[in-house]
C-alpha angles and dihedrals in degrees: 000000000000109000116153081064097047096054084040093233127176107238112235110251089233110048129257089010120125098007128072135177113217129182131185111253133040096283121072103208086188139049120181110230106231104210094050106025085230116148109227136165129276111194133002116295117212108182100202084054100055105027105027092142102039120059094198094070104199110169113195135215141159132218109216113209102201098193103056090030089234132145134212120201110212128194124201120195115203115201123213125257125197084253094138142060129223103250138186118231080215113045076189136047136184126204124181110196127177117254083227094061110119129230111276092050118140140200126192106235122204117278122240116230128221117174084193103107124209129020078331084063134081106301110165154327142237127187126220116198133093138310087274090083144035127201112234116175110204118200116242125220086259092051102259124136112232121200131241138192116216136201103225098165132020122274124227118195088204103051092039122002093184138031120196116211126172112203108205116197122206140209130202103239141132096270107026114252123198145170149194155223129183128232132208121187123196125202113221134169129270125307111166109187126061122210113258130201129245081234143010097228139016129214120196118160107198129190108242098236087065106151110256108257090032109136120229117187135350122227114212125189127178132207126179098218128114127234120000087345093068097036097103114201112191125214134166112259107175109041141141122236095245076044098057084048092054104039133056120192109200097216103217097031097041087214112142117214134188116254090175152034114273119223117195093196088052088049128345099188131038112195101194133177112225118205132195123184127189125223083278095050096252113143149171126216128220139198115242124180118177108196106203104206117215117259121198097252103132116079115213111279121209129191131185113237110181126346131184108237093209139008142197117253077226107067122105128258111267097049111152103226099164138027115211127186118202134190152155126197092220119107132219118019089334083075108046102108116208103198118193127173115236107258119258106064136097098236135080139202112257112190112241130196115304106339101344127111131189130224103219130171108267087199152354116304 
């Protein structure tokens, strides 16, 4: 972008004086050219990194004119590219189905994940394999289509003890872009009873400065059987990557600890699928949403953003001789931030737009 044109700004006569992009974070995305007053990137900008969980990617920045101690505000949006393929988190998969299940049957199948958003995103599926299974994609309440498998004729261990399918999922690109997983099937005898959960869906709310290997919640399923048809194994069946290295599920116990430090500013929300199987591979599938709670663990950061390095005795009380940005990453009232200036000297805080303040002259010098 032009910018230096659209806020109609005099460019300085000696390059990058007098005018400075600056962006929240490490990285500076943007850099102003000084010669031209053109806006142009900095560094690579990769929009599933930096906006996985959001699919309108703005990226913000401000130009900072020291002389006249003003301050532009810039928004950048980055568009999506077909950049990525759907993928599996399992290439393989391995289903073991009784050879007494009836037609009509179905089995949830892993989702393929594609941080593309729009027609460049995930948009179907489709199963080769034999006459044995169909392919049926349920909506889910966000919108996304989730794959089963489904039993569309009886099986019979003696006549076939595997089945091999391969579940290709599709984007909308331009190409085209498409991956798969493969499916075996194996054929078992006869378990009659699943394994069912004490309850549908759990519900554990967590501070976020929960010790690591703290437990939060334990999953409980119960199945009538007898021997390995009634030994039920857990297992999660539905999780996001950050979730998997935050989460472990121990498999014979269902209680879910903590590997890793939890930040409510990074996510402040996990939504898992919890799955438990008995000896003959029925299962049952629950609902668990873990709500981490903010804890008051950033401290205000301030930052100077312009100062004037000398001023007249002269000048008039209210001179703005520094900008200053403050902020803190906490939410709710962690993160209202009070600001006062140490007494003795002849200036004074004035409140700015948003989370700026101005150092300005409280009388004559």
């Amino acid at each position: 972008g032009d910018v230096a044109k659209d806020l109609a700004l005099q460019l300085p006569p000696i390059p990058d004086r007098g005018f400075r992009v600056v962006s929240e974070g490490r990285t500076q995305y943007f850099a102003l050219h000084g010669q031209t007053g053109h806006l142009v990137t900095a560094e690579r900008i990769d929009r599933e990194q930096l906006c996985r969980l959001v699919e309108k990617c703005v990226l913000r920045c401000e130009v900072i004119v020291e002389g006249e101690m003003k301050v532009y505000e810039v928004e950048v949006a980055i568009t999506d590219i077909n950049d990525n393929v759907p993928s599996f988190r399992d290439i393989e998969t391995e289903l073991r189905v009784s050879e007494m299940t009836a037609p009509g049957w179905r089995f949830p199948l892993i989702e393929a994940y594609d941080p593309d958003v729009g027609a460049n995103a995930l948009q179907g599926y489709k199963l080769s394999g034999d006459e044995h299974f169909s392919l049926a994609v349920q909506e889910g309440p966000g919108g996304d289509q989730r794959p089963e498998l489904v039993l569309a004729k009886a099986l019979d261990r003696e006549e076939a003890a595997f089945h091999e399918l391969v579940l290709r999922a599709m984007d909308g690109g331009e190409p085209r872009r498409t991956g798969t997983a493969r499916i075996r099937v194996s054929v078992l005898d006869a378990n009659d009873n699943a394994p069912v959960f004490s309850q549908a869906e759990y519900t554990v709310r967590v501070p976020e400065d929960v010790p690591v290997g703290s437990v939060l919640v334990t999953v409980t399923a119960s199945d009538p059987d007898e021997g390995m048809n009634g030994h039920v194994k857990y297992s999660f069946h539905k999780i996001s990557d950050r979730a998997s290295e935050l989460f472990h599920l121990e498999s014979e116990t269902g209680e879910i600890s903590l590997k890793e430090d939890l930040d409510y500013e990074e996510i402040s929300s996990h939504v898992l699928e919890v799955q438990a199987r008995d000896g003959g591979e029925l299962f049952d599938t629950a609902k668990l949403s873990i709500a981490v709670t903010d804890v008051n663990d950033n401290i205000p950061q301030i930052s100077v953003r312009s100062v004037l390095s000398e001023i007249s005795e002269d000048a008039t009380p209210g001179t703005v001789v520094a900008l200053l940005h403050v902020q803190d990453r906490d939410s709710g009232t962690n993160g209202d931030v009070r600001c006062s200036l140490d007494g003795g000297v002849p200036f004074r805080l004035r409140s700015s737009r948003g989370s700026y303040y101005s150092v300005v002259t409280a009388q004559e010098l």
